[in-house]
C-alpha positions in Angstrom: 18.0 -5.6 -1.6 15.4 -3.8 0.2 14.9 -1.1 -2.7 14.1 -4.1 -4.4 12.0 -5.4 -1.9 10.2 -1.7 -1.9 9.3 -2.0 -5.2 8.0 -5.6 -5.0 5.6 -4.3 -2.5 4.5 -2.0 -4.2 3.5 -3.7 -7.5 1.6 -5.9 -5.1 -0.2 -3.8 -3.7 -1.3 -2.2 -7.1 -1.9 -5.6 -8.8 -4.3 -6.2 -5.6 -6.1 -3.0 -6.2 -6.4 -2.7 -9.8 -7.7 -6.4 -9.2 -10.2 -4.9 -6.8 -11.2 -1.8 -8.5 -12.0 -4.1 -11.8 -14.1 -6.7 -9.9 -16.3 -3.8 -8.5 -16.7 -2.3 -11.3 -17.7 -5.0 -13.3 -20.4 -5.8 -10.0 -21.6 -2.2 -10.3 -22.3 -2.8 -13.9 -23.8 -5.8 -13.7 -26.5 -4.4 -10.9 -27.1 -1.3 -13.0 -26.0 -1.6 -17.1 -27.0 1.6 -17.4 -24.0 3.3 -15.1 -21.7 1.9 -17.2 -19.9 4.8 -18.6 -19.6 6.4 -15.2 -18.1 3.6 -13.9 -15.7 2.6 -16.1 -14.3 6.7 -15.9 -14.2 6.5 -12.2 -12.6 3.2 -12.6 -9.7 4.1 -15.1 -9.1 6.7 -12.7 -8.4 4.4 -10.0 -6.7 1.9 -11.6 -4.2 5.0 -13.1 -3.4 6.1 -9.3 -2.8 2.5 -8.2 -1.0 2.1 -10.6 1.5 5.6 -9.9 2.1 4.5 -6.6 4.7 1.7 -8.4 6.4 4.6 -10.7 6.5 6.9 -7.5 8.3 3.7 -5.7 10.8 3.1 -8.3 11.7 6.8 -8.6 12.0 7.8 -5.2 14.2 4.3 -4.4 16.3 4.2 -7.6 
């Protein structure tokens, strides 16, 4: 139960942040269009190291 509960956590807290990091970036591009490609790199980025912390979760508790 609580590797479970590890996990669950976990996709939370990447589902908040990937919810985050995509709000902000669609702000920053809405104040400045022309920052776009910068921000979506840096963005993709983030989302892709939020989103590891799930796969690092169910590796190390499986």
């Amino acid at each position: 139960m609580s590797g479970n509960l590890h996990v669950g956590i976990a996709a939370l807290g990447a589902a908040l942040a990937v919810g985050l990091i995509g709000a902000k970036a669609a702000e920053a591009v809405g104040r400045n269009p022309g920052s776009a490609t910068p921000v979506m790199v840096q963005s993709i980025l983030a989302i892709a190291f939020a989103e590891a912390i799930v796969f690092y979760t169910l590796f190390l508790v499986k």
